[in-house]
C-alpha positions in Angstrom: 14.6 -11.2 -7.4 11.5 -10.9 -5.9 9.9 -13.8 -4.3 6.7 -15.5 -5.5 5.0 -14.5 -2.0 5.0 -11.1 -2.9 3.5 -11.1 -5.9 0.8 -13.2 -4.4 0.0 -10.6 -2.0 0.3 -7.8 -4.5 -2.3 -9.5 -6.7 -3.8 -10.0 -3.0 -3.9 -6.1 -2.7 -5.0 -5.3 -6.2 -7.7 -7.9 -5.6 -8.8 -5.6 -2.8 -8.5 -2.9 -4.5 -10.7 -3.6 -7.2 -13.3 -4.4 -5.6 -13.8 -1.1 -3.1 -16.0 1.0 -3.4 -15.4 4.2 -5.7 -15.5 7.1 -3.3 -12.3 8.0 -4.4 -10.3 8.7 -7.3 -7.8 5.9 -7.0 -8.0 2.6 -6.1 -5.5 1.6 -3.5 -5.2 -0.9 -0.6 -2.0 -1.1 1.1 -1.5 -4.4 3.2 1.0 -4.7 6.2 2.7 -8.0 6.6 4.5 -9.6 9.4 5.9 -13.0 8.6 3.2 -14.7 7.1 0.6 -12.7 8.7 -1.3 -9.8 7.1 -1.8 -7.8 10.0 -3.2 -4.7 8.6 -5.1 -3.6 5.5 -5.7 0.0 4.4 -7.1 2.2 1.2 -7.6 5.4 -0.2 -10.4 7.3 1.8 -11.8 10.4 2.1 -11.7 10.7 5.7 -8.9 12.9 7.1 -6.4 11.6 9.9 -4.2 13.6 12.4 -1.8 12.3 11.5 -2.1 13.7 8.0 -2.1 17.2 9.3 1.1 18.4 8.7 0.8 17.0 4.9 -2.1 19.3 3.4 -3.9 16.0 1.6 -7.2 15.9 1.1 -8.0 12.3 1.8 -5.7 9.4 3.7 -3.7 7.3 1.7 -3.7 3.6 1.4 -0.5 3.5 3.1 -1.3 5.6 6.5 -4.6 3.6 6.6 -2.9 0.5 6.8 0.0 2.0 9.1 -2.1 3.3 11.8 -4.0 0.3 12.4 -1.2 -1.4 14.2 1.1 -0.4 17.3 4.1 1.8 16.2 6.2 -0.6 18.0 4.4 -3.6 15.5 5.2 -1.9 12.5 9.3 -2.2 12.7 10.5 -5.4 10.3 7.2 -5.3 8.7 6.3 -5.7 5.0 4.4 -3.4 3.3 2.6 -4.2 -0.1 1.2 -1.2 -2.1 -0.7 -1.7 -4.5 -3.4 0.0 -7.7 -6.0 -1.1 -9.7 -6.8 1.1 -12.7 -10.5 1.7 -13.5 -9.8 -1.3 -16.0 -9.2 -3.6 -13.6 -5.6 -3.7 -14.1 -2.2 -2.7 -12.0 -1.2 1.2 -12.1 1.2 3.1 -10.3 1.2 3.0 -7.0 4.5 4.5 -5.4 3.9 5.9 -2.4 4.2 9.9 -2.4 6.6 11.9 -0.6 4.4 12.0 2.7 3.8 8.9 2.7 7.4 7.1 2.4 8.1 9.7 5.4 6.0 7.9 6.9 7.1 4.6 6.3 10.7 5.4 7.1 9.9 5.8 10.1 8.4 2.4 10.8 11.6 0.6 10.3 9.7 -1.6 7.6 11.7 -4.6 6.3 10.5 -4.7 3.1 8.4 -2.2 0.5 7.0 -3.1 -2.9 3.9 -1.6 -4.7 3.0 -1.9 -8.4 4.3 -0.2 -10.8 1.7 -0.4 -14.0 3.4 -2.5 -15.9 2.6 -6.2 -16.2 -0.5 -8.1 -16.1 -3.1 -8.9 -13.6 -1.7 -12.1 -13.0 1.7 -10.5 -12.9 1.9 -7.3 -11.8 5.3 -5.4 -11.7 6.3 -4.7 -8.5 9.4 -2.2 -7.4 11.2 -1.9 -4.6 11.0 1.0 -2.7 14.5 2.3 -1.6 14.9 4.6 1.1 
């Protein structure tokens, strides 16, 4: 079961989300959380990163932004919240791509969820990532 504080960032995340800018297709913010600290937001962006080299994307993903804003050695037990708001306003997939759970992997996180597009605003479905 997941707890209640994740679905109070995710709806945290999709808040975010929502209200970005559109200079991208998607809407996504990714938020990095140590205990009870959010210690790192990200979202979809044009801009490139180096470390996206290797990848052949055209834009940084939610989940990179957020990742590379804290200290490598930071990152290990960390949560990480994904999450997508739909041009409606509502939750949509948000499952990080193939790059970007490589990515993840290797920061040791404790804990993965991002929505799925099912569920409400209120209540968005949120999966597990397993890996």
């Amino acid at each position: 079961m997941i707890s209640k504080k994740y679905y109070e960032l995710a709806n945290r995340a999709l808040e975010l989300a929502r209200n970005k800018e559109r200079d991208v297709m998607f809407q996504l913010c990714a938020i990095v959380v140590f205990g009870k600290s959010i210690i790192s937001v990200g979202f979809n962006t044009p801009k490139t990163h180096t470390i996206s080299i290797d990848t052949n994307m055209q834009q940084l993903h939610a989940e990179m932004s957020a990742i590379i804003q804290v200290p490598y050695r930071d990152l290990n037990g960390c949560d990480l919240i994904v999450a997508r708001a739909t041009r409606g306003g509502k939750p949509g997939m948000a499952k990080p791509c193939r790059h970007c759970e490589a990515l993840i992997s290797k920061c040791n996180p404790r804990r993965v969820y991002y929505t799925t597009g099912n569920g409400s605003w209120e209540m968005p479905e949120l999966q597990r990532l397993s890996y």
